[in-house]
C-alpha positions in Angstrom: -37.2 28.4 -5.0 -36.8 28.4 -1.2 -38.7 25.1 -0.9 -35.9 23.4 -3.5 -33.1 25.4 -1.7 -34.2 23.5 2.1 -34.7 20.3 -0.3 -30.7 20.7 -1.7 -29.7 21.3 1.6 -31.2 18.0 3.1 -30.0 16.0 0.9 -26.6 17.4 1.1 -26.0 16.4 4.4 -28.1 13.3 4.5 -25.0 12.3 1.5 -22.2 14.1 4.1 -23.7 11.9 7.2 -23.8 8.8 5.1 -20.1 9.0 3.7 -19.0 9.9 7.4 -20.9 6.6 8.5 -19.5 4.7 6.1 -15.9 5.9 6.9 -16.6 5.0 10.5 -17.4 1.6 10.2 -15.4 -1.6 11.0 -14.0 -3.0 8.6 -12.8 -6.7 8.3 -9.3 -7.5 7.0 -10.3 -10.4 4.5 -6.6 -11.3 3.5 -5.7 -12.0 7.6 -5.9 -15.6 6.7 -3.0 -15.0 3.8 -0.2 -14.1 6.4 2.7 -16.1 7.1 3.4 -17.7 10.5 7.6 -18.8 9.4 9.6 -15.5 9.2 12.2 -16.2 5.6 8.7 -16.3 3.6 9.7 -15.2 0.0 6.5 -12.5 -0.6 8.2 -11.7 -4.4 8.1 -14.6 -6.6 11.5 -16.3 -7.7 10.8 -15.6 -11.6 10.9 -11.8 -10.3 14.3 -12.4 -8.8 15.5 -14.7 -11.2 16.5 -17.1 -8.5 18.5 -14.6 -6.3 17.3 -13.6 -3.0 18.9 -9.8 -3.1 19.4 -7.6 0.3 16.6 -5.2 -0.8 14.5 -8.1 -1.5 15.3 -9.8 2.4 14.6 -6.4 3.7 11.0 -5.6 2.1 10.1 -9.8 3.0 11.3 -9.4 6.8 9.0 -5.9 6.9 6.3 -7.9 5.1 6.4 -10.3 7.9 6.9 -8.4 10.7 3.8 -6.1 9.5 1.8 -9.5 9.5 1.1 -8.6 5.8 -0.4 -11.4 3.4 1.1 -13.1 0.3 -0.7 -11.7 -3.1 1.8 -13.0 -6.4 0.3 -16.5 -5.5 -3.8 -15.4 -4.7 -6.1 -16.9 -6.7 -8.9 -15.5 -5.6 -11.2 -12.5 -6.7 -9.9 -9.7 -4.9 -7.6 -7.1 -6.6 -4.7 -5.5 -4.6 -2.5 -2.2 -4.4 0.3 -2.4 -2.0 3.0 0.2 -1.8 6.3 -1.0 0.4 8.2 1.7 1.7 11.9 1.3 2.9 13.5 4.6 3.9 16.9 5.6 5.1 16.3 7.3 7.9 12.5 6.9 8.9 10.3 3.4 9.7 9.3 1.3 7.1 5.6 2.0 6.0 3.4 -0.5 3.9 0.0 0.7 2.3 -2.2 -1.9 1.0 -5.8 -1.0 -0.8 -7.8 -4.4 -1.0 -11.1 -4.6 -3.2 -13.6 -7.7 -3.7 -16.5 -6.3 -5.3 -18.0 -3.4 -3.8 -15.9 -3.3 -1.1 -12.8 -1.2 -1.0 -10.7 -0.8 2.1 -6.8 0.1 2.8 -4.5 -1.0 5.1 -2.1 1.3 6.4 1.2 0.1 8.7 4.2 1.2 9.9 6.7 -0.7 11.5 8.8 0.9 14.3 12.6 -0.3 14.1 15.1 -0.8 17.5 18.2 0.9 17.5 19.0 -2.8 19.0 18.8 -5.8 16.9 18.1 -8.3 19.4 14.4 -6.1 20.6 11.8 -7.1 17.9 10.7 -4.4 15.8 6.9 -3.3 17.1 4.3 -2.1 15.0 2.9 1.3 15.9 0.5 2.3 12.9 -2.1 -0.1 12.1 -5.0 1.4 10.5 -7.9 0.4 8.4 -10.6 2.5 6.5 -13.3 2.2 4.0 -11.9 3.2 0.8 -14.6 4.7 -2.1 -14.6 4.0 -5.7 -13.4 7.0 -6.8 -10.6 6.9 -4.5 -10.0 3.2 -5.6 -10.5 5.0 -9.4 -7.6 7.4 -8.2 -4.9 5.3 -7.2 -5.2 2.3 -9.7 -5.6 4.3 -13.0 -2.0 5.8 -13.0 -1.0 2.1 -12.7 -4.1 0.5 -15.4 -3.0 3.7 -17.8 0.6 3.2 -17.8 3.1 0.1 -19.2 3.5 -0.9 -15.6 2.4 -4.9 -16.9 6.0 -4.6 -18.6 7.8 -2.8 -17.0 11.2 -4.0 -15.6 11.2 -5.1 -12.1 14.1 -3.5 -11.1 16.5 -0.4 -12.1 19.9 0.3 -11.5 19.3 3.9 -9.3 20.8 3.2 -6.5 22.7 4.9 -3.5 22.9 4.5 -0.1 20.8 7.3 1.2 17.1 7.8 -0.1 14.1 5.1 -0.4 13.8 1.7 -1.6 10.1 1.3 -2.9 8.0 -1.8 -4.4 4.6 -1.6 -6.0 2.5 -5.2 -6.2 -0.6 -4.8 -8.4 -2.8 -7.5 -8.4 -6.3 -7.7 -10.5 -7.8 -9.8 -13.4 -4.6 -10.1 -15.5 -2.4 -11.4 -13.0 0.3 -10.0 -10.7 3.4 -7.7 -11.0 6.0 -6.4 -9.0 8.1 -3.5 -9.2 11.5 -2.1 -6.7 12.6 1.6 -7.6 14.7 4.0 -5.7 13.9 7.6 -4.2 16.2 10.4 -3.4 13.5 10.2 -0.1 11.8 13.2 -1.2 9.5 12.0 -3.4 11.1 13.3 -6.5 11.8 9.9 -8.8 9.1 10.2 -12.3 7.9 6.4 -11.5 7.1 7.5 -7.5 5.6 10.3 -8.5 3.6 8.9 -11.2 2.3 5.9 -9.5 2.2 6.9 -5.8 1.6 10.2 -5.5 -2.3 9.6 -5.1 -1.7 6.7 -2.6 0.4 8.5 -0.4 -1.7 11.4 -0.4 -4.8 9.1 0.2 -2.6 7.7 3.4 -2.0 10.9 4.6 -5.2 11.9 5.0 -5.5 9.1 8.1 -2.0 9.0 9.5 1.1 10.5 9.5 3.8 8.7 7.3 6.7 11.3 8.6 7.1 10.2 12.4 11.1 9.1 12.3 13.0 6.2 13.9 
């Protein structure tokens, strides 16, 4: 019994050091090649928007480009995405992208300081990339798989001034789909909480999404 109590033990935290190696590593942005060098890039596609470019749409595309983020509704390539964009009242925009190809799951997490004075370009002060495991992958993308979120509406009509503007791009095998809701900013709203309650809480675990403007 002792002998297979030292044998547990070992392999315990040979399986601790190994995950805390892997969450170490450097990992390699594969969609750096899919940013866009002209600011006024359209990152929803117009079938989404029915032709109209809306203010809430202009505000998650200059975010999208100031964060250097890539295009996804028009990848054809065998990766599958997750990306949460974040627009709040009164703190910085924050994006969260989870990327798999194969075996290899990784997130991107950003957040985009904003001036007080329109004529200093925003900065970004949160850039952060980590391994991401299946299970975590598993997590965040089976809320989403689970639900109608393929047909859903894109948009709803909840809307006031104060709160959170949020879209959701899923990306994987059957194609792409966006969604834009609204949040009271306190992450009360059924869809938010449904769908981005394990991403956020992922996120959190490697940087703060609170700091304010």
């Amino acid at each position: 019994m002792k002998y297979l109590f030292i044998l547990l033990l070992t392999e315990l935290l040979f399986s601790s050091c190994v995950d805390n190696t892997n969450r170490g590593k450097i990992v390699y942005d594969k969609m750096q090649s899919f940013t866009q060098e002209k600011k006024g890039t359209l990152y929803f596609p117009f079938d989404t928007l029915k032709g109209n470019r809306n203010v809430l749409e202009n505000w998650a595309n200059n975010v999208l480009y100031d964060l250097k983020e890539p295009l996804l509704f028009n990848y054809h390539g065998n990766g599958e995405f997750v990306r949460f964009i974040w627009l709040r009242s009164f703190e910085n925009p924050v994006i969260i992208r989870i990327n798999r190809f194969n075996d290899s799951v990784y997130a991107n997490i950003k957040e985009l300081k904003i001036k007080a004075n329109d004529t200093i370009l925003p900065n970004i002060v949160k850039d952060t990339i980590v391994t991401v495991s299946k299970r975590e992958w598993q997590n965040i993308t089976e809320p989403i798989e689970k639900s109608n979120f393929f047909t859903a509406k894109y948009a709803d009509n909840n809307l006031n001034e104060d709160g959170a503007i949020w879209f959701l791009e899923y990306r994987n095998e059957r194609g792409y789909k966006v969604i834009r809701r609204w949040d009271n900013g306190r992450l009360s709203s059924e869809p938010l909480n449904y769908y981005l309650i394990p991403l956020i809480n992922f996120a959190n675990e490697y940087v703060s999404l609170k700091s304010l403007r």
